[in-house]
N, C-alpha and C positions, 0 to 999 in steps of 0.2 A: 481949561483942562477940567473934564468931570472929576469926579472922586467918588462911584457911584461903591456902595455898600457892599461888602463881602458876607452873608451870612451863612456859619458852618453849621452845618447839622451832622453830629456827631452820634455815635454810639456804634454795640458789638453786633455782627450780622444778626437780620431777623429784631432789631428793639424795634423798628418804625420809621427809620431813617427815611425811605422812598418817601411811603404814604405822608409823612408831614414836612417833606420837601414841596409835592406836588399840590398840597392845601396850598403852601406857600405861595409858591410859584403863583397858582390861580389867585390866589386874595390879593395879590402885590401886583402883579405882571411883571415879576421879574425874570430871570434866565435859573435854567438850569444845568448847573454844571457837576459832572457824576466824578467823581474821581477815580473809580473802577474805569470809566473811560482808557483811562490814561497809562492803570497800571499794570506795571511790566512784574511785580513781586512771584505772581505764581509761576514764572519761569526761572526764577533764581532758587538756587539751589539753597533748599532752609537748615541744613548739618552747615553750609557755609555761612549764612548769614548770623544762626545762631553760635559758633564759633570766634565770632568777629563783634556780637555783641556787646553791650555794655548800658548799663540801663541809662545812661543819660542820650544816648544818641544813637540808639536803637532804632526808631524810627526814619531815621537818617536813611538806613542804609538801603530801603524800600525805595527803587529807581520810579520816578512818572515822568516821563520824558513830555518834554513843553508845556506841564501843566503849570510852572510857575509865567510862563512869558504869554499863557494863556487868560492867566487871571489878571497879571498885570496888566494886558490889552482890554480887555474886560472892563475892569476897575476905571480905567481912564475913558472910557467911552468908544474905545476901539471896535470895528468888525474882525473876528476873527473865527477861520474855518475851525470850528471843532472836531473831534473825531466824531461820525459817522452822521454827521451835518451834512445836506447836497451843496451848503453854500454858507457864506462869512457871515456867523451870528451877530449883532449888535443889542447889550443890554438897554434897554430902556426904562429900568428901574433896578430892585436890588438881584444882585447874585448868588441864588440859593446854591450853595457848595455843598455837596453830599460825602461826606468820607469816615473815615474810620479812624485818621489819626489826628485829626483837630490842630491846634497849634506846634503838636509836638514835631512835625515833620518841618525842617527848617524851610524849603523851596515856596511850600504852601501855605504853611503858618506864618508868616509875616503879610499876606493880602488880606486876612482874616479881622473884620472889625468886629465883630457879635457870634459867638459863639452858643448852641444851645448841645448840650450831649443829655442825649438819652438812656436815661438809668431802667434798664428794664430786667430784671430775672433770669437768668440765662436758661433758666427750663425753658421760659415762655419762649425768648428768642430763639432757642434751638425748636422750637416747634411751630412756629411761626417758618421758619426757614425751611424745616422739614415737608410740612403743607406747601409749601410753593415751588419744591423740587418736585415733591407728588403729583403735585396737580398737572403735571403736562404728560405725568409717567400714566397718570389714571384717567384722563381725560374720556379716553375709548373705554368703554367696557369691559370690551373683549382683548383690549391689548394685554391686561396684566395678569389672565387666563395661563396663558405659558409659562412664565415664570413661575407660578403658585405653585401650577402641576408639579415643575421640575425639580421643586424645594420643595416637593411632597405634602402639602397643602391643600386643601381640596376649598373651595372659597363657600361662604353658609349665606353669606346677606350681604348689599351695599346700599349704603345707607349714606344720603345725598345731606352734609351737614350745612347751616347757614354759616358759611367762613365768608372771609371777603372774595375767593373766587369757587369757581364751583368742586371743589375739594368731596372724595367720598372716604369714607370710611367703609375698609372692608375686613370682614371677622371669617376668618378661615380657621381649621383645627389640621393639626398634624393627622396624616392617614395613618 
């Protein structure tokens, strides 16, 4: 029976969590496993979930449906279909786990051997995050022309910054 390695990479959207899963993954050759995959939370309803709260087991109440019989297969050297896999993955080294609530989530926090969380600033994460919802909105040039106009904007410069994707910053002034 393997016992192949579970490592969580943790931290709040936007710290880094992807970009130093996928160094991982490449230095190691191990799997990647997203736990956003899996989750069902932004369909539950949050007046409900925060109601039902309680800080010890909070985390708890966030459903990922198969993601614990997915690490468990995982972990033991199993194939198994992941979501949006064409076919039955099998680890062959460690299993870089990507998620946001680390040990604290009972289903998932017990296949967990090494955990690393990511301490990053929450300005930076929220702008790191913001950049990468932009960047598919601004990708075209002329796509975000319309909306400017309609919020009465009139756009001055765009200006192509070195981010990690091709992110532009655009300086418009109220008409």
């Amino acid at each position: 029976m393997h016992n192949l390695p579970v490592i969580a990479i943790c931290g709040v959207p936007g710290s880094g969590k992807s970009s130093l899963t996928a160094a991982l993954v490449l230095e190691t050759g191990g799997l990647h496993l997203d736990m956003d995959e899996y989750q069902t939370f932004t369909d539950q309803d949050v007046h409900a979930i925060a109601a039902q709260a309680d800080h010890t087991g909070f985390y708890n109440l966030f459903d990922v449906p198969e993601l614990d019989t997915h690490l468990a297969g995982l972990k033991s050297g199993q194939a198994v279909a992941l979501p949006g896999a064409r076919e039955a993955l099998r680890a062959m080294g460690p299993i870089v786990f990507e998620t946001h609530f680390g040990r604290a989530h009972h289903k998932a926090g017990q296949y967990i051997d090494v955990m690393i969380w990511l301490d990053c600033p929450l300005a930076l994460a929220l702008t790191r995050k913001l950049s990468f919802f932009l960047d598919e909105f601004l990708r075209d040039d002329h796509q975000y022309l319309p909306l400017l106009e309609h919020c009465g904007f009139e756009p001055l410069s765009i200006t192509c910054l070195p981010l990690e994707s091709d992110f532009r910053l655009i300086l418009a002034r109220k008409r």
